[in-house]
MARTOR-719566 format. One line per field, with one value per residue (C-alpha): residue number from 1; residue in one letter; chain; x negated, y, z. Coordinates in nm, 4 decimals, decimal comma. Layout:
resi [NUM:...]
resn [A:...]
chain [A:...]
x [X:...]
y [Y:...]
z [Z:...]
//
This chain:
resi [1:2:3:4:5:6:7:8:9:10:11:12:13:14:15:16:17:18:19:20:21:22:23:24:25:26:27:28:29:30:31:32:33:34:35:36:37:38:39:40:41:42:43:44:45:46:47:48:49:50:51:52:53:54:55:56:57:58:59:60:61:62:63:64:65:66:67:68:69:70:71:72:73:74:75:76:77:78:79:80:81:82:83:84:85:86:87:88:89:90:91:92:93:94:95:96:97:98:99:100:101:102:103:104:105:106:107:108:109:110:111:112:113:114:115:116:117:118:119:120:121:122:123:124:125:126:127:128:129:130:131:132:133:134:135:136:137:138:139:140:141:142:143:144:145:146:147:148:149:150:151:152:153:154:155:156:157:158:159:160:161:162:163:164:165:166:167:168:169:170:171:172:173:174:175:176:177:178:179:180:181:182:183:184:185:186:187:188:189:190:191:192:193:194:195:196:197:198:199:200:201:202:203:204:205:206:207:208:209:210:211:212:213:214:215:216:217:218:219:220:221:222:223:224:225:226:227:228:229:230:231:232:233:234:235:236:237:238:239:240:241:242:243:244:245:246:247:248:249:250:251:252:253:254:255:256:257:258:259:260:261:262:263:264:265:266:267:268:269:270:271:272:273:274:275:276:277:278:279:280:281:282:283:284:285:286:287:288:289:290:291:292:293:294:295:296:297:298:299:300:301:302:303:304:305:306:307:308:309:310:311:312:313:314:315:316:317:318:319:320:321:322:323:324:325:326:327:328:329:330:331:332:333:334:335:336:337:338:339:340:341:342:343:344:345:346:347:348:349:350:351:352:353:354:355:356:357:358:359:360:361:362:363:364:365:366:367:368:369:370:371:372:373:374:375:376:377:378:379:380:381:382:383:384:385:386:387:388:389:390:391:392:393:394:395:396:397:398:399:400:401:402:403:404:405:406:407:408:409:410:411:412:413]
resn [X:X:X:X:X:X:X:X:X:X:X:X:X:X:X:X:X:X:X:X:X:X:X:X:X:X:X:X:X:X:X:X:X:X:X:X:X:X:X:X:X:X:X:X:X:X:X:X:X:X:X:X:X:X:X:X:X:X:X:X:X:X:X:X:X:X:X:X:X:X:X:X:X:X:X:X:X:X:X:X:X:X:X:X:X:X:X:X:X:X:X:X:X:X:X:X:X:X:X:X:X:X:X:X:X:X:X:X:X:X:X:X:X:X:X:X:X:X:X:X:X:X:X:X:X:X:X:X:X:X:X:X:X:X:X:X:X:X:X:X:X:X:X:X:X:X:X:X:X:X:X:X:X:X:X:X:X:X:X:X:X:X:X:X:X:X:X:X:X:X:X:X:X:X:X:X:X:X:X:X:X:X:X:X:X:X:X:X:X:X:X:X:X:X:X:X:X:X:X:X:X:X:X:X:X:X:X:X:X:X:X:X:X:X:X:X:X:X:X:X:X:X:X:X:X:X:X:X:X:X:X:X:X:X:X:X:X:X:X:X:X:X:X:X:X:X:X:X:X:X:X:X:X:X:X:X:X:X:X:X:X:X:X:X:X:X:X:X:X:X:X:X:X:X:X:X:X:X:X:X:X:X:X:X:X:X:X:X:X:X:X:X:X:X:X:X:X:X:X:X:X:X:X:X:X:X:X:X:X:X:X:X:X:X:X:X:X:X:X:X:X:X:X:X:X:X:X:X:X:X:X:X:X:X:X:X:X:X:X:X:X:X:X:X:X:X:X:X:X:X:X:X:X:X:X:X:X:X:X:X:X:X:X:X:X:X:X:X:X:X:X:X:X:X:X:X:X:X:X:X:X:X:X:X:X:X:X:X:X:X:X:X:X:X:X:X:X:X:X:X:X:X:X:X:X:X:X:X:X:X:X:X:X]
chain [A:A:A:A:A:A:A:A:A:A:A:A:A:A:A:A:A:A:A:A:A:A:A:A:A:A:A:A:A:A:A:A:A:A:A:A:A:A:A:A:A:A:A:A:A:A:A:A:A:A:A:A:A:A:A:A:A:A:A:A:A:A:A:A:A:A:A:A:A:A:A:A:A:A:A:A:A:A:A:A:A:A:A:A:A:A:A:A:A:A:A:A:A:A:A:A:A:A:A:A:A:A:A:A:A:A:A:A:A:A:A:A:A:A:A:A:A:A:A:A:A:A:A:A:A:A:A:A:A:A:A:A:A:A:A:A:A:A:A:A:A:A:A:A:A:A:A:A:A:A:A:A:A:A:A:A:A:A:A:A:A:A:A:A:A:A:A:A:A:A:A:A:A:A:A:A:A:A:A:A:A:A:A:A:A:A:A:A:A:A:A:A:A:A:A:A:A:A:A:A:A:A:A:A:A:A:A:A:A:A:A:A:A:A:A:A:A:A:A:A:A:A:A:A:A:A:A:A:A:A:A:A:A:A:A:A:A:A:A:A:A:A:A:A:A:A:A:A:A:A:A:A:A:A:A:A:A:A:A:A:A:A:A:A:A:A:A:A:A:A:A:A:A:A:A:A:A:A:A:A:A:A:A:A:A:A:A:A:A:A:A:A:A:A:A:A:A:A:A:A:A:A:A:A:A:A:A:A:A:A:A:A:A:A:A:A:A:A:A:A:A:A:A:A:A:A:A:A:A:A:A:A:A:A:A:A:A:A:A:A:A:A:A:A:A:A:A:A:A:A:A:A:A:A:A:A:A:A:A:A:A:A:A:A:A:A:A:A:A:A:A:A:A:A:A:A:A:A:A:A:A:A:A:A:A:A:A:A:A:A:A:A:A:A:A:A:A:A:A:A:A:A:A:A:A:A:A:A:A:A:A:A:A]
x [-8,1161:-7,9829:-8,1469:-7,9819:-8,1906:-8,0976:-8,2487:-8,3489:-8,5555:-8,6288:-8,7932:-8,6821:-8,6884:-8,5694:-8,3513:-8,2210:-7,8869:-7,7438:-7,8211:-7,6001:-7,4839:-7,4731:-7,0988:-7,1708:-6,9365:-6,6720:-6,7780:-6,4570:-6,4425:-6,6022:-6,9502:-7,1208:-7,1954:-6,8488:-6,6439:-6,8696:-6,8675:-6,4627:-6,4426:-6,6252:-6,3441:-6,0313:-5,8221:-5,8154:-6,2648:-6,2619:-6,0262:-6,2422:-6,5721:-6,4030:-6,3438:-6,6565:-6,7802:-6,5121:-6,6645:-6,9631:-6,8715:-6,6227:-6,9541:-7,1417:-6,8944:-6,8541:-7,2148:-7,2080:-6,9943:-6,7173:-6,8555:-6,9900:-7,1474:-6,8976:-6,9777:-6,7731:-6,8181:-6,6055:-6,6052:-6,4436:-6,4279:-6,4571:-6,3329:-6,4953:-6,2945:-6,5826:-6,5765:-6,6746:-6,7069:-6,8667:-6,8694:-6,9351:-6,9874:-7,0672:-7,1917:-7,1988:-7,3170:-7,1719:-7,1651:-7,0454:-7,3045:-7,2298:-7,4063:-7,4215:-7,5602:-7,2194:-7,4013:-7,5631:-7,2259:-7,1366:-7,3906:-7,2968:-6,9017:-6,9895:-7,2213:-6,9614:-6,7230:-6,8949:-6,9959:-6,6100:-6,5836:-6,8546:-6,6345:-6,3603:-6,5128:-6,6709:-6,3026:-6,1750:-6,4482:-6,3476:-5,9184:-6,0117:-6,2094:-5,9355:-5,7013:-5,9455:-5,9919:-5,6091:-5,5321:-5,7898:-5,7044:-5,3257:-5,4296:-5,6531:-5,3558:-5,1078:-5,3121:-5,3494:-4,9513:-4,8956:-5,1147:-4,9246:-4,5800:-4,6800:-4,8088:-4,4649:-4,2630:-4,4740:-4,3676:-3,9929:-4,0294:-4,1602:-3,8767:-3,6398:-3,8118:-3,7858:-3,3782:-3,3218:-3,5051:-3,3188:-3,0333:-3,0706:-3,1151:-2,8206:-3,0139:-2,9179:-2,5783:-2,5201:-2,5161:-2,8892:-2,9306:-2,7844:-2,9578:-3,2866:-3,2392:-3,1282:-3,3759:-3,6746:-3,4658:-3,5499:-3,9026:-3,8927:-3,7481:-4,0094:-4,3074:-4,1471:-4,1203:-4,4630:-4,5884:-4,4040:-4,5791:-4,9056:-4,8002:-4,6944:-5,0837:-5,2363:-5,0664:-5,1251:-5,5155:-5,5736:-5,3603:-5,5569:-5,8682:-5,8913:-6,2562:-6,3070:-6,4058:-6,1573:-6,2917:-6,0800:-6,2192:-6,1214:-6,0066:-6,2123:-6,1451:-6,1076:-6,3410:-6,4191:-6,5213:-6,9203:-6,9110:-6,7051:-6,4315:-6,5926:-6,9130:-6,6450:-6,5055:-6,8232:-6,8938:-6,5920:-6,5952:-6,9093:-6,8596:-6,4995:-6,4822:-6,2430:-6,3547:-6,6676:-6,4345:-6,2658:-6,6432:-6,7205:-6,3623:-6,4598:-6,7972:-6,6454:-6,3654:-6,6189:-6,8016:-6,4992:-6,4190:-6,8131:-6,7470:-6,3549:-6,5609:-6,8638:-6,5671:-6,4708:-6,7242:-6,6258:-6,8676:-6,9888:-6,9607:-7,3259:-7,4140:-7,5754:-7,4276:-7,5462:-7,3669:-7,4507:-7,2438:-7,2705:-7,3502:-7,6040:-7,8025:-7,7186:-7,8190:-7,6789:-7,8470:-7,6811:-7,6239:-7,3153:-7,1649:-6,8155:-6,7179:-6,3465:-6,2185:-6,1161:-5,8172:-5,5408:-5,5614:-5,9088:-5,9167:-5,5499:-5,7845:-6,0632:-5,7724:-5,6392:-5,9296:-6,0719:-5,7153:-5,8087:-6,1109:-5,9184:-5,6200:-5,8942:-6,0659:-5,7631:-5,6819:-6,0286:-5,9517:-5,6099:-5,7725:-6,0637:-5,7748:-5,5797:-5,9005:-5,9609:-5,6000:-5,5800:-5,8811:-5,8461:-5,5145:-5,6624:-5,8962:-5,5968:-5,4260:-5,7299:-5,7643:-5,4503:-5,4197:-5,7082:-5,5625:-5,2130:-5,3859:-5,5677:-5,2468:-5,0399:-5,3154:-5,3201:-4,9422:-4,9313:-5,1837:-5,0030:-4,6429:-4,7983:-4,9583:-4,5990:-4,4311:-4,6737:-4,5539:-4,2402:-4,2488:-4,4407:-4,2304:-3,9114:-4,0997:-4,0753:-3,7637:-3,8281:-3,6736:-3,3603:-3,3598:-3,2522:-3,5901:-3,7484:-3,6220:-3,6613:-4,0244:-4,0621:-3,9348:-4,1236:-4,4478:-4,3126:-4,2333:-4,5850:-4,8133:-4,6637:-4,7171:-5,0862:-5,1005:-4,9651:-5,1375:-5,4639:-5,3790:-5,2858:-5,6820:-5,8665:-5,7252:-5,7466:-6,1225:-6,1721:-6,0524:-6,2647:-6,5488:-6,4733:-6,3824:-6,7245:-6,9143:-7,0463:-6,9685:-7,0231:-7,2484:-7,0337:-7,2554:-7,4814:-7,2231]
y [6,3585:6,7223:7,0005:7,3567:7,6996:7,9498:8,3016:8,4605:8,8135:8,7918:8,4588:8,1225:7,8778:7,5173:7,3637:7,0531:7,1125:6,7539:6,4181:6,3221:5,9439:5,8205:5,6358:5,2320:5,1053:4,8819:4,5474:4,4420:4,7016:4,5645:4,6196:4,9414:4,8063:4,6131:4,9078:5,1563:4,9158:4,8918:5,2358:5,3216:5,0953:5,3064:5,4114:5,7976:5,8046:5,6564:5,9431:6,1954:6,0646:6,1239:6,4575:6,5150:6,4502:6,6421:6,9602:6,9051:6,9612:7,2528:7,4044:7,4141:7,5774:7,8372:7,9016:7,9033:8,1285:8,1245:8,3512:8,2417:8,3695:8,4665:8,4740:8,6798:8,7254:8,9573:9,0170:9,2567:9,4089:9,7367:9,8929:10,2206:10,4958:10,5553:10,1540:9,8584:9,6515:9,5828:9,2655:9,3337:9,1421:9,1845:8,9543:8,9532:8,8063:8,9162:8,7894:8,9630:8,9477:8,9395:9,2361:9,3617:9,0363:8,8389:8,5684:8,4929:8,5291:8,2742:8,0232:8,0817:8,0118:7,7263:7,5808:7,6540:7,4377:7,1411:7,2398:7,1728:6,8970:6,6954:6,7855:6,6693:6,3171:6,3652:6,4063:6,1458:5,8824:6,0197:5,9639:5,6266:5,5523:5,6570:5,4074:5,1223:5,1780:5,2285:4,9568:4,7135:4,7367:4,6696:4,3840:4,2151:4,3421:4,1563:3,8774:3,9429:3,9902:3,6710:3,4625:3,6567:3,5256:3,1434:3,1491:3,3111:3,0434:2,7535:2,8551:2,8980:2,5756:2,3805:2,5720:2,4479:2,0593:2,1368:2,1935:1,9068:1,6397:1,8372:1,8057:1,4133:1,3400:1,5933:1,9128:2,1134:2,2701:2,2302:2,6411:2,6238:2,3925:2,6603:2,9489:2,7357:2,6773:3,0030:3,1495:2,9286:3,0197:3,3875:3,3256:3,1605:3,4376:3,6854:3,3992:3,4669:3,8620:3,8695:3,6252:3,9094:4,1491:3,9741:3,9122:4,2819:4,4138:4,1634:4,3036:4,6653:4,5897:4,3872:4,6281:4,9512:4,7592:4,4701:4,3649:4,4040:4,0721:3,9880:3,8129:3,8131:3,9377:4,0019:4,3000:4,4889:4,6433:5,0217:5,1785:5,5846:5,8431:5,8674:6,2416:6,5563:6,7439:7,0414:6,8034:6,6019:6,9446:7,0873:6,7463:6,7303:7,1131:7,0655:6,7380:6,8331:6,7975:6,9974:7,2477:7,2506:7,2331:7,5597:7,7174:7,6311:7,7974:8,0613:8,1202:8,0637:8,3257:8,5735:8,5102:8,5098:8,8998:8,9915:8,8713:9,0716:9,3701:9,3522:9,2796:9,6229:9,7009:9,5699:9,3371:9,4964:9,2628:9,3188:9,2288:9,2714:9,3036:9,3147:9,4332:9,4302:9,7406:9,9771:9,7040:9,5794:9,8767:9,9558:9,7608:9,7927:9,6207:9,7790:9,7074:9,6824:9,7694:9,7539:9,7412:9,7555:10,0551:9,9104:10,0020:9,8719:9,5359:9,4896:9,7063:9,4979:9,1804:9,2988:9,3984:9,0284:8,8574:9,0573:9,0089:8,6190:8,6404:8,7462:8,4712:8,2359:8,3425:8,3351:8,0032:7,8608:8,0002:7,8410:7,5156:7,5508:7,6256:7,3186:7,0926:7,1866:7,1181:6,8032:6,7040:6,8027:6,5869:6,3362:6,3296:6,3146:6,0684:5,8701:5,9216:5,8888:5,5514:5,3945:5,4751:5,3046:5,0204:4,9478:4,9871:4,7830:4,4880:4,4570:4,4526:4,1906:3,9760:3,9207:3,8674:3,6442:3,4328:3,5193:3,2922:3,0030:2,9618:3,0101:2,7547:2,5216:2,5813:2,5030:2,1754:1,9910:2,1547:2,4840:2,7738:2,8636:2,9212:3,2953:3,3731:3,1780:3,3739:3,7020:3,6096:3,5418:3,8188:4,0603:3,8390:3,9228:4,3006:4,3119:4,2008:4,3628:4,7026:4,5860:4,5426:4,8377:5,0984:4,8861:4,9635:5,3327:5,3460:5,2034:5,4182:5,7602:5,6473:5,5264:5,8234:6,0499:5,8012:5,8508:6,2593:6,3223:6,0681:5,8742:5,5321:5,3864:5,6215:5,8754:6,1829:6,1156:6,2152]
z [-3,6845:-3,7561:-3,6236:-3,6104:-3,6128:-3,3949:-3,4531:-3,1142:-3,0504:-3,4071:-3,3638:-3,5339:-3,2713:-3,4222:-3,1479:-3,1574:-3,0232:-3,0521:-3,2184:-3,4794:-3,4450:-3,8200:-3,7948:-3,9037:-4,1967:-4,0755:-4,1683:-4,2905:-4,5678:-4,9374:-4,9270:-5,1212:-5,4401:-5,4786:-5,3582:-5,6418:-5,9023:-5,8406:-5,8015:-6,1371:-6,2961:-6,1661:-6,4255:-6,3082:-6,2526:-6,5866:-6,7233:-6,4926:-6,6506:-7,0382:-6,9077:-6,7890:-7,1404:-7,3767:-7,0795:-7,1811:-7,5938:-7,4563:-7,2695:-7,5603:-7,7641:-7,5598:-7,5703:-7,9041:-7,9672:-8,2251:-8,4425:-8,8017:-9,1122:-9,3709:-9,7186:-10,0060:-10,3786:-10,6103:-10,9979:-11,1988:-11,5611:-11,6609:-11,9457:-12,0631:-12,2070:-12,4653:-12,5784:-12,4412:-12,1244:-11,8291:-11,6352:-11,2670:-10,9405:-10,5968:-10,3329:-9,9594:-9,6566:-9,3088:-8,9503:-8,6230:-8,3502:-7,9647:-7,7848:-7,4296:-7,2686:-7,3611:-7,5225:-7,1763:-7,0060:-7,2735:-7,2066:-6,8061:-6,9118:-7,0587:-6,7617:-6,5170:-6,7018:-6,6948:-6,3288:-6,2841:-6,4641:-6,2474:-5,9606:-6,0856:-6,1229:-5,7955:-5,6813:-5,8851:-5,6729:-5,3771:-5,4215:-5,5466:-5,2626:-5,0273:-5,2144:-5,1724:-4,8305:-4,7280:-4,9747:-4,8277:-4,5450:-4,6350:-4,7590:-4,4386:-4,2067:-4,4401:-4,3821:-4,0070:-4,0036:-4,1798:-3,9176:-3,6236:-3,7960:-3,8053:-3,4720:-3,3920:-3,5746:-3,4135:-3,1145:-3,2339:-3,3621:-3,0834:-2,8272:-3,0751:-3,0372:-2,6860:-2,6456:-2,8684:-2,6423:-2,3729:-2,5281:-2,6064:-2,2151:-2,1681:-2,0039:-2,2517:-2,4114:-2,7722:-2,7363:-2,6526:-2,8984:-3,1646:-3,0590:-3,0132:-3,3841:-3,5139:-3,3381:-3,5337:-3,8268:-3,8172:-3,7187:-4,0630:-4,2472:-4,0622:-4,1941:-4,5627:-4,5668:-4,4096:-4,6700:-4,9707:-4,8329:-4,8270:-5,2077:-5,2277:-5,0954:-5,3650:-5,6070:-5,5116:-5,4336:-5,7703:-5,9859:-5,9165:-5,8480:-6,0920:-6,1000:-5,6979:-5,5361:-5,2778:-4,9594:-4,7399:-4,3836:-3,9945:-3,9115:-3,6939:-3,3651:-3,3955:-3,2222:-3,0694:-3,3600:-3,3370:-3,3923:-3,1916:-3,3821:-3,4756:-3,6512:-3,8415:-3,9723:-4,0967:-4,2145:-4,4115:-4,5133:-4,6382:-4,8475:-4,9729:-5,3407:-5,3573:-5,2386:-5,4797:-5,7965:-5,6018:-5,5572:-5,9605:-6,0329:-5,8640:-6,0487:-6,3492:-6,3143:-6,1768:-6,5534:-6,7057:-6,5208:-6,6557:-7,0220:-6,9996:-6,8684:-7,1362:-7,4009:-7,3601:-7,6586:-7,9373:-8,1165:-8,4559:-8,7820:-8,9265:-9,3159:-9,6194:-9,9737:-10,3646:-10,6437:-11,0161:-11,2227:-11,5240:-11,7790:-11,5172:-11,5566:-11,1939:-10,9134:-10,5350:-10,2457:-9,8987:-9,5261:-9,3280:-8,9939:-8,9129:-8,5301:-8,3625:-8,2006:-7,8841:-7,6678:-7,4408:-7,5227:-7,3977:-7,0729:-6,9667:-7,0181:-6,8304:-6,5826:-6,5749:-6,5208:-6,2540:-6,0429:-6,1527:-5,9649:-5,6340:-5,7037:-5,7099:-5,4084:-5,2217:-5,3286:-5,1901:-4,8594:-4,8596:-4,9415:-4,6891:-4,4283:-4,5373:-4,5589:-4,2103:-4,0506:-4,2466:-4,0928:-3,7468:-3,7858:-3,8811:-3,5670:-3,3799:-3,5700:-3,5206:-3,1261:-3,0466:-3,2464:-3,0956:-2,7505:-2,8052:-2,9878:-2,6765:-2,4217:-2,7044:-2,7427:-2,3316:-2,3454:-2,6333:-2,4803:-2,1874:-2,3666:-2,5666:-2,2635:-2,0931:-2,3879:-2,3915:-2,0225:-2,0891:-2,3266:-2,1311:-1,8792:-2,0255:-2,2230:-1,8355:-1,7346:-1,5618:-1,6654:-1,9167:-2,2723:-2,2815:-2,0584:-2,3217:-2,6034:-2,4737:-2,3726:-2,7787:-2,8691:-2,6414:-2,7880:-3,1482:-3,0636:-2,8728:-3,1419:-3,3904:-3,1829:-3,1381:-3,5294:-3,6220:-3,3953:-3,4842:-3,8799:-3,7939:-3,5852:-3,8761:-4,1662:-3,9614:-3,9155:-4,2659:-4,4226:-4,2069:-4,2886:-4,6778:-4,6508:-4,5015:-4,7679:-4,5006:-4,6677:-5,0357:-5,1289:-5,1974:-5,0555:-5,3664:-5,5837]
//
């Protein structure tokens, strides 16, 4: 149950405003721990995860900084004017050091970009469970499809049975006869493509998904969306993944406009040096400081990455707006299948009750062939309707179900 607060007279007054009906997974998608396990196995969330871990090293670099200790020895002879020699060295240790709270803004850079990086694999789940889902369901329809098509041919067969008995006691034309028969013959060649196709989703389903289980399953019935619009929305808004990589962009180009802007002083190179001279009877021991003079190079870089920080921002919003239509279409998409799924399945269970008449019919010598016919193929045209509005239904819902990680466990990502 969600509960919103609503601030009134300066009082916070919890009101629940509306019960939230938890949407049920369709039964006849792979069950949670098949689907993740699968899921974990797709090529791209196994790239993501690699990723994921080459950010992490990248993170740490950054906060590491690049700069190292460099070490530096000279030598050198002297000749005196007077006679003799001197042999002389010096030695020298040196590092530059990162000042003005940039080795903070460091460890923040690096932070954010594994923050990204676990979004990315986030998103990588989520695209993958899209495909299963769509691809699933290809597959159980295929199956659905192919049933349809030999229930279809029986009948084309058994019409065809039909005008030849009628054509033995003489009832019949041989131009019945021939159309009888042609017309079982393209009920066969509908059985075959429907059986490539079912080939075709196997393939599709096993080749992106090689170590899911595949038992087979019903299609279910698609059914009305458990939640309003504007909850599916903020549902989805809220889950988006990529929306959070756009967030973590964000962040990271806001540190990335700090660290520009605290670049603008230079880091100094700080060390300490020794020196041996004079026939060693002279003995340095110093410190130094050198530090850039910076100019134009570093204020247009500063420049650039605060205009990042707006290009960034901007792009969020775009993708928050196109998030949002591509959800409320997919609402609609949803509705709107579910309603001509339910005037199609009426209208094919009647054509196909109209054709077993038909064909009963013309079996003891009522009727003429060409009614028969056309009833068949008003029962093929029918069904297939029914099927495909019923596939259009159960992918709008399933990819509502799997944008608002309300299946497979995805909102734990």
């Amino acid at each position: 149950m969600k509960y919103w607060i609503t601030m009134t007279l300066g009082l916070a007054l919890v009101l629940p405003l509306q019960v939230v009906a938890q949407p049920a997974t369709p039964f006849d998608l792979p069950p949670a721990e098949l689907a993740r396990a699968a899921i974990e196995q797709e090529p791209s969330v196994v790239k993501a995860r690699y990723a994921l871990e080459a950010a992490g090293h990248a993170g740490r670099r950054i906060a590491a900084s690049p700069y190292e200790w460099s070490v530096g020895v000279d030598g050198q002879r002297r000749r005196y004017d007077t006679g003799g020699d001197s042999n002389e060295w010096a030695a020298r240790i040196e590092r530059p050091i990162r000042i003005g709270g940039k080795a903070e803004l460091d460890r923040g850079l690096g932070d954010a970009t594994e923050r990204i990086a676990r979004a990315e694999l986030a998103q990588a789940r989520h695209e993958a469970a899209r495909a299963l889902a769509d691809l699933w369901v290809d597959w159980l329809a295929a199956i659905q499809a192919r049933e349809l098509a030999r229930e279809q041919l029986g009948f084309a067969e058994s019409s065809a049975s039909a005008v030849a008995g009628r054509r033995k006691a003489g009832d019949a034309s041989l131009l019945d006869l021939n159309a009888a028969q042609a017309d079982a013959a393209e009920a066969r060649r509908q059985f075959d493509a429907v059986q490539a196709q079912e080939a075709k989703a196997i393939l599709r389903l096993r080749s992106r998904f090689p170590s899911l289980v595949m038992e087979p399953r019903s299609l279910s019935e698609p059914v009305e969306l458990e939640m309003d619009e504007v909850q599916w929305r903020e549902r989805v808004l809220a889950e988006s993944d990529t929306l959070r990589i756009m967030q973590e962009s964000l962040k990271r180009a806001e540190l990335t406009a700090d660290r520009a802007r605290a670049d603008r002083i230079p880091d100094p190179t700080v060390g300490i040096y020794t020196a041996s001279e004079a026939r060693r009877s002279e003995r340095i021991v110093g410190v130094a400081v050198s530090i850039p003079l910076g100019g134009t190079y570093r204020k247009e870089t500063m420049q650039e990455a605060l205009k990042q920080v707006d290009v960034t921002r901007a792009e969020l919003e775009r993708q928050r707006k196109e998030i949002d239509l591509a959800t409320a279409e997919t609402i609609n998409d949803a509705r709107t299948a579910l309603g001509r799924w339910r005037s199609a399945e009426q209208s094919a269970q009647m054509a196909r009750e109209n054709a077993r008449l038909g064909q009963r019919g013309y079996a003891i010598g009522e009727g003429d062939l060409q009614a028969l016919l056309l009833l068949r193929r008003q029962s093929v045209d029918a069904v297939g309707a029914s099927l495909s509005s019923r596939i259009e239904a159960l992918k709008a819902r399933n990819r509502l179900l799997v944008d608002a990680h309300l299946i497979w466990g995805l909102a734990d990502e």
